[in-house]
C-alpha positions in Angstrom: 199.7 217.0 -28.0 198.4 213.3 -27.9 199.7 210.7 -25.4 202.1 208.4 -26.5 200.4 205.0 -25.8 201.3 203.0 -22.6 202.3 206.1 -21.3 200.2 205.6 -18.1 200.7 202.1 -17.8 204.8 203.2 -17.6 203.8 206.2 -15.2 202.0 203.6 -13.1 204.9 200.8 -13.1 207.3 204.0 -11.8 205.0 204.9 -8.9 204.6 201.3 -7.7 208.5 201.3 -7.6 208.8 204.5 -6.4 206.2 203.0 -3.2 208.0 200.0 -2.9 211.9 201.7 -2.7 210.3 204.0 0.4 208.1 200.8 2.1 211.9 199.0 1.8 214.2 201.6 2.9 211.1 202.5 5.9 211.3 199.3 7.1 215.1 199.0 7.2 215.3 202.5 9.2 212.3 201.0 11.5 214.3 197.5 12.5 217.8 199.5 12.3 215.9 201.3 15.2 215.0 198.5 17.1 218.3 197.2 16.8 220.1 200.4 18.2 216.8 200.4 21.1 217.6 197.1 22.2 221.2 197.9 22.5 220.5 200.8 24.7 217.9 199.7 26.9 218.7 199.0 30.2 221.6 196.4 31.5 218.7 193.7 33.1 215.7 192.1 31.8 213.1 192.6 34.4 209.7 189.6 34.8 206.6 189.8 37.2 204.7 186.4 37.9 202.8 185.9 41.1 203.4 188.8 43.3 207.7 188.3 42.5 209.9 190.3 40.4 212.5 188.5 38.9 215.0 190.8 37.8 218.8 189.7 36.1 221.6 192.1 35.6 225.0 191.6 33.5 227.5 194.2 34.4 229.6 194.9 32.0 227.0 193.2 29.0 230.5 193.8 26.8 233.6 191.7 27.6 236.8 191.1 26.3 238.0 187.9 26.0 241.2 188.1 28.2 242.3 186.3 31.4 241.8 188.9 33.5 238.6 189.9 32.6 235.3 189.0 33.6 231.5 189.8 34.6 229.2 190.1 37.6 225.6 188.2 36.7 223.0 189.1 39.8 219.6 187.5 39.5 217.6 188.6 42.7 213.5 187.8 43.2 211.5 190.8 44.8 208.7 189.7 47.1 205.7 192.1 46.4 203.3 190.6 47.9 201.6 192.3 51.2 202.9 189.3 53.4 206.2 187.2 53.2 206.5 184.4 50.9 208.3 180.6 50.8 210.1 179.6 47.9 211.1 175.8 48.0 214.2 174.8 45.4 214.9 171.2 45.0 218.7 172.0 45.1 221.0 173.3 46.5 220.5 176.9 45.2 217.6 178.5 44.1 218.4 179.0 40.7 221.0 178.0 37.5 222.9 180.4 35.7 224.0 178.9 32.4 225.8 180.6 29.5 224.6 179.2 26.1 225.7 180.3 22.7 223.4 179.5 19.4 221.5 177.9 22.1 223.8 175.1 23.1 225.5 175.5 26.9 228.9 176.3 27.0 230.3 176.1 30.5 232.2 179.0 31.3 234.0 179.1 34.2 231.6 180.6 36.7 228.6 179.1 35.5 226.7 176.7 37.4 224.7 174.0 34.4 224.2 171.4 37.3 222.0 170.7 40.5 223.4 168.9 43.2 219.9 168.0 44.9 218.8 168.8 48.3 215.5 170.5 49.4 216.2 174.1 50.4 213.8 176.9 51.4 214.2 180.5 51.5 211.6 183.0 53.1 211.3 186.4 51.7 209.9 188.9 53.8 207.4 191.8 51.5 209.1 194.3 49.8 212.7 192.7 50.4 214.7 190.5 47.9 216.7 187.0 47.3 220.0 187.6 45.4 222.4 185.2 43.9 225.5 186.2 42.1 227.7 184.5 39.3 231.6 186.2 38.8 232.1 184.7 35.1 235.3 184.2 33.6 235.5 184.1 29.7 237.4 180.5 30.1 235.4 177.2 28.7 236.0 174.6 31.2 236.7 171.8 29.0 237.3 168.5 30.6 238.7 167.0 33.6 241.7 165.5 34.3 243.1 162.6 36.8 243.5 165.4 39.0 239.8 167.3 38.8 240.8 170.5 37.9 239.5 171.2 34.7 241.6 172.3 31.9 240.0 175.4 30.3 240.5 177.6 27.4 239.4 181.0 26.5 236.2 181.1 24.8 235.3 182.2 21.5 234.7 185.8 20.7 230.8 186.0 19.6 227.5 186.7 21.3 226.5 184.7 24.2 223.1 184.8 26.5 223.4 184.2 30.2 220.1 182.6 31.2 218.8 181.6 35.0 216.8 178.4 34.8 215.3 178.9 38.7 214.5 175.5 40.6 211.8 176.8 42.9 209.3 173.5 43.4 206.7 175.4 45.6 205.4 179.0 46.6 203.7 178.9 49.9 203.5 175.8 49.7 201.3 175.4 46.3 203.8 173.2 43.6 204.5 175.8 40.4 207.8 177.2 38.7 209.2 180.3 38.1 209.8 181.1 34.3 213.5 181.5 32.7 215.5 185.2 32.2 217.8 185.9 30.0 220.5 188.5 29.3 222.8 188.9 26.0 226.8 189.0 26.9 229.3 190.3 24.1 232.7 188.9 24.4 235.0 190.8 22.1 
């Protein structure tokens, strides 16, 4: 028998497709994975920088938007350093828990976006930790009336990412910062 001619070239063009549909539906499996390991990984996001672990946790990460719902944000910072350590903030907390969605802030009610200024200083002895806590509502403070209480509505269902902006100044006294955390919140 005698090969028809651009037999090969057609055999060839048919493997190269062939390798292309399994690099294609490989890589869709392979990010399809990362997407279902990321939503199964742990409930905090966890940072070491200069003997501290910063560590944020979002309990439930999944919400419902409804009145009565809400979560529990805890940022804490874990001295493990072999001697205590002295964080100085320049407000009146250590640290800013803002909600942002598509990376613009949307104050939910809960939040805190502002620092009222005031020099404050915390001591944390080794091996122990500095906590703060945010109880979130899934209400959008909107604006303020004549008689200060905001009006508020109930935010829009999407994906949101509570992040802690800390204002720490100085460490034992030497000026630095402490680098942002972020968690993802689902509000339903």
């Amino acid at each position: 028998m005698g090969k028809k001619p651009g037999g090969s070239l057609v055999l060839g063009f048919i493997m190269k497709l062939k390798i292309s549909f399994i690099t294609i539906v490989t890589a869709g499996l392979f990010l399809a994975g990362c997407e279902l390991q990321q939503q199964s990984a742990e409930p905090y996001s966890d940072i070491s920088t200069d003997g501290l672990r910063l560590q944020l946790e979002v309990e439930p990460a999944q919400i419902t938007v409804n009145p009565e719902e809400e979560f529990t944000v805890t940022y804490s910072v874990q001295n493990n350093n072999p001697e205590k350590v002295k964080l100085v903030s320049g407000c009146t907390a250590f640290a800013r828990g803002m909600v942002f969605r598509q990376e613009e802030v949307v104050r939910l009610e809960g939040s805190s976006d502002v620092c009222f200024t005031a020099i404050s200083s915390y001591e944390i002895p080794a091996g122990e930790k500095l906590e703060l806590e945010w109880q979130v509502k899934p209400f959008s403070l909107k604006t303020y009336p004549d008689d200060r209480e905001p009006d508020t509505t109930l935010a829009e269902a999407g994906k949101y990412t509570f992040r802690v902006k800390p204002d720490i100044m100085k460490i034992n006294g030497e000026e630095t910062s402490l680098p942002d955390i972020e968690r993802k919140v689902v509000l339903k």
